[in-house]
C-alpha positions in Angstrom: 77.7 129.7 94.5 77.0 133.3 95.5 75.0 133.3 98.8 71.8 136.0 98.4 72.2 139.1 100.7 70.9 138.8 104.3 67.2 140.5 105.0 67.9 143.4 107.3 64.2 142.6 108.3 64.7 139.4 109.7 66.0 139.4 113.3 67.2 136.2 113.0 69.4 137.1 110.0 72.6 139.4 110.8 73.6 141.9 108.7 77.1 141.2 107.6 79.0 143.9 105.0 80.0 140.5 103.1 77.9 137.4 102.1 78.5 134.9 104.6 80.6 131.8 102.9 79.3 128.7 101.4 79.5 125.7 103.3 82.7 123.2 102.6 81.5 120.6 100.0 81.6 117.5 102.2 84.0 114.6 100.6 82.4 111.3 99.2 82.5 108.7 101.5 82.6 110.9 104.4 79.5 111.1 107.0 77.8 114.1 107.5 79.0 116.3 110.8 76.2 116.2 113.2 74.5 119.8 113.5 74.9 121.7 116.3 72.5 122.0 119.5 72.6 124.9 121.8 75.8 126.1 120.6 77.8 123.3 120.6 78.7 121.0 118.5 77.9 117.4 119.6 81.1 114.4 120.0 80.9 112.2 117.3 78.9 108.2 117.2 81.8 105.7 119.0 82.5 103.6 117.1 83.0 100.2 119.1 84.8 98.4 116.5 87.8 101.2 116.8 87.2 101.5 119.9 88.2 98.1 120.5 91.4 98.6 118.4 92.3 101.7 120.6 92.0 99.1 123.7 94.6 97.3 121.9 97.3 100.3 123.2 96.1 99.9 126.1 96.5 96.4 126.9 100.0 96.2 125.0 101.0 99.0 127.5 100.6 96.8 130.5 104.1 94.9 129.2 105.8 96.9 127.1 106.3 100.3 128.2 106.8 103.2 125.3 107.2 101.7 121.8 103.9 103.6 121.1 105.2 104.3 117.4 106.0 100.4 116.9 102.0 99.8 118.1 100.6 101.9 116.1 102.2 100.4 113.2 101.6 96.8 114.0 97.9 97.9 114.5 98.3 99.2 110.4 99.9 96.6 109.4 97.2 94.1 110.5 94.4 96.0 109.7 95.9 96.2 106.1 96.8 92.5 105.6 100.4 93.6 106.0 104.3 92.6 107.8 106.5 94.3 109.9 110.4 94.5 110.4 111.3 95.1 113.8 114.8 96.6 114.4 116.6 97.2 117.6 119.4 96.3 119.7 118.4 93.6 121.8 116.9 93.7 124.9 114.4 96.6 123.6 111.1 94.3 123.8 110.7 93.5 120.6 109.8 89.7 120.9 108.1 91.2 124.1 106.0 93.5 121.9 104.6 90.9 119.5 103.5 88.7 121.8 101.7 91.1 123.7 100.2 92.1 120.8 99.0 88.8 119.4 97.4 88.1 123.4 95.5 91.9 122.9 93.7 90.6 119.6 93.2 87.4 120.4 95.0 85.5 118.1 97.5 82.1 118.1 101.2 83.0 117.4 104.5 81.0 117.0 107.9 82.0 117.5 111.1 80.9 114.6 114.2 81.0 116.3 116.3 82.2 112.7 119.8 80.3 112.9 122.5 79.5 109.9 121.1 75.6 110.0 117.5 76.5 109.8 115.6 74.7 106.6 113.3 76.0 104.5 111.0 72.9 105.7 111.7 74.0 109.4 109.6 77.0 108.3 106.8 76.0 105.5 106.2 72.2 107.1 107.4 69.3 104.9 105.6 66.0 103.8 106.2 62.7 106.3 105.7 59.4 105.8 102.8 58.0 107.8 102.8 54.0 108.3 99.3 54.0 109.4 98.2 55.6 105.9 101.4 54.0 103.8 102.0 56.8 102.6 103.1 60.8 102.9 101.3 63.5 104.9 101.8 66.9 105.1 103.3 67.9 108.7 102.5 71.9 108.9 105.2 73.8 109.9 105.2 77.0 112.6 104.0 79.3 109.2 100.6 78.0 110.1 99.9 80.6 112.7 98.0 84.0 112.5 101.2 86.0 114.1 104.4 84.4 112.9 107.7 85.9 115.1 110.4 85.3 112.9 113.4 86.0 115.7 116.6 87.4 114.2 115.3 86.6 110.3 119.1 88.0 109.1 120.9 85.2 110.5 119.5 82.3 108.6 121.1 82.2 104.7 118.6 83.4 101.6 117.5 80.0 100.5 115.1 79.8 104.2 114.5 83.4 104.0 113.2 83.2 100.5 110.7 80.2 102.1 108.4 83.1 103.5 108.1 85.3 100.2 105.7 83.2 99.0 103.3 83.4 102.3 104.1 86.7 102.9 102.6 88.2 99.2 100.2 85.1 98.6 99.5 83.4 102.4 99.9 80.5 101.2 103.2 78.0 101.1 103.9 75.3 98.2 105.1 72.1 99.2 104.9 68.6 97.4 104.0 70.5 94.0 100.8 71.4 96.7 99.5 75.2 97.8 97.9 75.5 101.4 96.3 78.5 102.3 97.6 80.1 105.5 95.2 81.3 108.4 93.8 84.7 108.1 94.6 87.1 109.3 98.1 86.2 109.0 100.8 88.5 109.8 104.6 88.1 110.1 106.7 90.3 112.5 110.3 89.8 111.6 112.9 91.4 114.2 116.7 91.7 113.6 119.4 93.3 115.3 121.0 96.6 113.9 124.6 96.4 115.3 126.0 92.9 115.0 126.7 91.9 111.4 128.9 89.4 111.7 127.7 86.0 110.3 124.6 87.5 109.4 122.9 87.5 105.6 121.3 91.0 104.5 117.7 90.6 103.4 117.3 91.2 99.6 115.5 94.0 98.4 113.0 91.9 96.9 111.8 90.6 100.5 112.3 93.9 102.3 110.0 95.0 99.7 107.5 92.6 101.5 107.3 94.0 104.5 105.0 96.8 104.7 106.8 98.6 107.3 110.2 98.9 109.1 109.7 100.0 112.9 112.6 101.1 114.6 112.4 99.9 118.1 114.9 102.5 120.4 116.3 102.8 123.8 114.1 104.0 126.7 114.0 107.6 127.7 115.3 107.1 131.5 111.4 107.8 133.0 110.4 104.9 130.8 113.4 102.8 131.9 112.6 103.8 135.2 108.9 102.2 134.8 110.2 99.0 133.0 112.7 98.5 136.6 110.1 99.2 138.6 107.6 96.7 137.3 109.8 93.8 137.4 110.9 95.3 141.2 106.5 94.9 141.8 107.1 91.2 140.4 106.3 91.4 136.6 106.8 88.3 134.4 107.1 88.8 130.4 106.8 85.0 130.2 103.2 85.6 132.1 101.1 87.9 130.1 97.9 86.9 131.6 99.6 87.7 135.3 99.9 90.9 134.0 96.5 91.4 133.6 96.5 91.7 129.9 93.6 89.9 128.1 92.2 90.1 124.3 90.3 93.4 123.7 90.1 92.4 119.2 89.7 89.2 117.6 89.3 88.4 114.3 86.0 89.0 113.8 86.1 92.1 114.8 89.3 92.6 112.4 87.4 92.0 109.5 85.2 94.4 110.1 87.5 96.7 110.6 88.9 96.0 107.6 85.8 96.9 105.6 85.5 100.2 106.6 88.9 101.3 106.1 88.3 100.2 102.7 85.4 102.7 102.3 87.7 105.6 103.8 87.7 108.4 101.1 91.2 109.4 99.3 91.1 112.2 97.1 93.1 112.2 94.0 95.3 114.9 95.4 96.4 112.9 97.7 97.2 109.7 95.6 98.9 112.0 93.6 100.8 113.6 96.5 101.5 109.7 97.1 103.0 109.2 93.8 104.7 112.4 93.8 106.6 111.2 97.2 107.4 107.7 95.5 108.6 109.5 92.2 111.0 111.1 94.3 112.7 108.7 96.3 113.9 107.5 92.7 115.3 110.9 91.3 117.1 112.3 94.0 120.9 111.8 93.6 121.8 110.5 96.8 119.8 107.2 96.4 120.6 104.1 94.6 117.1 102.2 94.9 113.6 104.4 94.7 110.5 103.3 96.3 108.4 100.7 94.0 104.8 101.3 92.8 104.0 98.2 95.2 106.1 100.2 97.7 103.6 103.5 97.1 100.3 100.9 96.9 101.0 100.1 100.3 102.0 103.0 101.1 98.3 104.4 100.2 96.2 101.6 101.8 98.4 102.3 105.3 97.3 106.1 105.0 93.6 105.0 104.7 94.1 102.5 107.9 95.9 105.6 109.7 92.7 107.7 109.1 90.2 105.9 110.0 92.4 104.8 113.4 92.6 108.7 114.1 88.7 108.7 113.6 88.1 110.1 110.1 86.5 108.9 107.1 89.3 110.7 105.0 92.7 110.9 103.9 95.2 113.9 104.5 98.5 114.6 103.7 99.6 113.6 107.7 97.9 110.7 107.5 100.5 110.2 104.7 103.6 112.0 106.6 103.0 110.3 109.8 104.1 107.1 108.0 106.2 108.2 105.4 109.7 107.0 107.4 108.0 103.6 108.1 106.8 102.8 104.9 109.7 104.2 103.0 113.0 103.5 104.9 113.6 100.0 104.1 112.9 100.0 100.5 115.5 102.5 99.4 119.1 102.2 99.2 121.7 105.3 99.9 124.4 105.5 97.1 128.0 105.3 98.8 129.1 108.9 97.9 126.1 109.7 100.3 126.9 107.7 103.0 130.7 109.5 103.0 129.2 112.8 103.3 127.2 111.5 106.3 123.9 111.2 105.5 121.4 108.7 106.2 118.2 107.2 104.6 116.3 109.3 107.6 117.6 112.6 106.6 117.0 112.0 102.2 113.6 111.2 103.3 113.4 114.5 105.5 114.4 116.5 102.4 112.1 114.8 99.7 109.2 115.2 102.7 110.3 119.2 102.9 110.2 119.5 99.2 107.4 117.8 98.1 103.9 120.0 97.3 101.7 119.0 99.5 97.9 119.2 98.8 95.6 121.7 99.9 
C-alpha cells in the first residue's frame, strides 16, 4: 500500500525524497516485536520453558565435552516424539552422551547390550508363568523405559531388530496377541560402530527410515581431548553423573509443553515446498539409488519447526531447514555403486542437491 507523503509542516515528520516503506506483514502465528523505547529495541519475554531446554546443553557439557551438534539433535528428536542413530568409533561418548542426557531431563533410561544371541523377548518382555496366579503374566522387558540405549543395534540379526519397529512408529509392543502402550515420552537412541563390519547385520532401510536422525559422533579436536584428560586427571567418573554435578534441569512435564508450542510455530508454504523440493531431489539425482521418503520429508518438516522455536522464533526459515538437512537426510538414502567408484559420498550428493536447490525468499 502506497504510504501518503510526509507533512513538511510537521516537525516530527522528516522529509524524505521517497515515501518511507511499509512495514513487513508480520507471519501468522508469530508474536508481535515489542516497540521500541528510547531508541532501542527491547530483548525479547524469556521464555522459561526453553530456557530450561537450553540448560539441558549445559548440564550435558559437564560429561561429555563437544558433541554439541549430537545435543542439539537429541534435544529435536525428543521434542518431536522422535529416534536417533548414533555413529562413531568407539570410545567417542556416545553411551556417555545418552545417559547424560536422560539425567539432564529427568527421565528413567535402560541400556540393551545388542549381541548375535539376543531375542526379540529379551527386548519387548515376554509372558511368564506365575504359580501364585496359575497362570501367565506379562514380564516387561527393558523397552519399557522413556530413554531406551540400544548399544551396538547392528550386531544383533533382523528378526530382534525388527522387535523395535513397532515401538518405535507406534510406542507400543505386541506380545501374547496383546498391545501395551509404552511410557511417554519414549525415545530410542541406537549407537553403532562405523568401522568394524565383521559379524555385524546392516539395518534395513525400512528401520533406518525410523529413526529421525543419524548423528555422527567424531573424534575430539586436541583442545577438547585435552579437557576430556584433564577432567578424569581432577577425578571425573562417567559411572557417577550426580558426582559430576549434573542434575535434571527438564522433565516431562515441562516436555509437553514444549511440545505444544512448537506445534504452533508458523511454516510458510514456501518453505514446505522448499521441503518437498529437497526430498524430490534426493530421488532424481543420478548418483543415488534410494530417495528420501515422504515420511522421510514429514519429519523432516516437524524437526525444522522444533529447530526454530529452540533458536527462539515463532517461524520457519530455510536454515532452520539446512541446519538439519545432513541429519535428517543421510541415513535414508542409498549411493549407487558407480558413485561410490568415483569417490563420492552421501555427504557431498547432499552438498550438491543443498547448492542447487531454490531456496525461498
Amino acid at each position: 500500500m502506497t504510504q501518503p507523503p510526509p507533512d513538511p509542516t510537521n516537525p516530527q515528520e522528516p522529509v524524505a525524497s521517497q515515501p518511507p516503506a511499509a512495514p513487513r506483514p508480520q507471519e501468522p502465528g508469530a508474536q508481535q516485536a515489542p516497540a521500541a523505547v528510547d531508541g532501542q529495541t527491547p530483548q525479547a519475554e524469556p521464555d522459561p520453558v526453553r530456557e530450561a531446554f537450553t540448560g539441558v546443553r549445559t548440564e550435558i557439557a559437564k560429561a561429555v565435552v563437544g558433541q554439541d551438534q549430537a545435543v542439539t539433535g537429541m534435544l529435536i528428536a525428543l521434542l518431536c516424539q522422535g529416534h536417533v542413530l548414533l555413529e562413531g568409533v568407539p570410545g567417542v561418548a556416545k553411551t556417555l552422551l545418552v545417559r547424560s542426557f536422560a539425567a539432564a531431563v529427568s527421565l528413567d533410561s535402560s541400556r540393551v547390550q545388542f549381541t548375535p544371541d539376543l531375542m526379540p523377548s529379551d527386548v519387548t518382555g515376554s509372558l511368564v508363568y506365575d504359580a501364585s496366579i496359575s497362570d501367565f503374566s506379562f514380564r516387561p522387558g527393558p523397552v519399557f523405559t522413556n530413554i531406551l540405549i540400544a548399544d551396538e543395534i547392528n550386531r544383533t540379526p533382523p528378526k530382534t531388530q525388527s522387535a523395535l519397529l513397532e515401538a518405535m512408529e507406534e510406542h507400543q509392543v505386541s506380545v501374547g496377541g496383546r498391545s501395551r502402550k509404552l511410557p511417554e515420552p519414549f525415545l530410542v537412541a541406537a549407537t553403532q560402530n562405523p568401522v568394524e563390519y565383521e559379524g555385524t547385520y546392516p539395518l534395513p532401510e525400512a528401520q533406518l527410515d525410523r529413526f529421525l536422525f543419524k548423528l555422527v559422533l567424531d573424534l575430539p579436536e586436541r583442545d577438547h581431548e585435552f579437557e576430556i584428560l584433564d577432567r578424569h586427571a581432577r577425578g571425573f567418573d562417567a559411572g557417577s553423573l550426580a558426582a559430576a554435578g549434573l542434575r535434571p534441569v527438564a522433565d516431562a512435564e515441562l516436555i509437553g509443553r514444549a511440545r505444544e508450542a512448537i506445534a504452533k510455530i508458523y511454516i510458510a508454504p514456501q518453505i514446505i515446498t522448499y521441503i518437498v523440493d529437497l526430498a524430490r531431489a534426493t530421488r532424481q539425482t543420478p548418483s543415488l539409488a534410494l530417495g528420501v521418503s515422504p515420511r522421510g520429508a514429514t519429519r523432516m518438516l516437524g524437526a525444522a519447526r522444533a529447530h526454530a522455536w529452540l533458536s527462539g522464533r515463532h517461524y520457519v526459515t530455510p536454515d532452520d531447514v539446512k541446519a538439519l538437512a545432513h541429519m535428517s537426510l543421510s541415513h535414508r538414502v542409498i549411493l549407487r555403486p558407480e558413485a561410490q567408484m568415483d569417490g563420492l559420498d552421501v555427504g557431498q550428493v547432499l552438498d550438491s542437491i543443498i547448492a542447487t536447490t531454490e531456496v525461498p525468499r
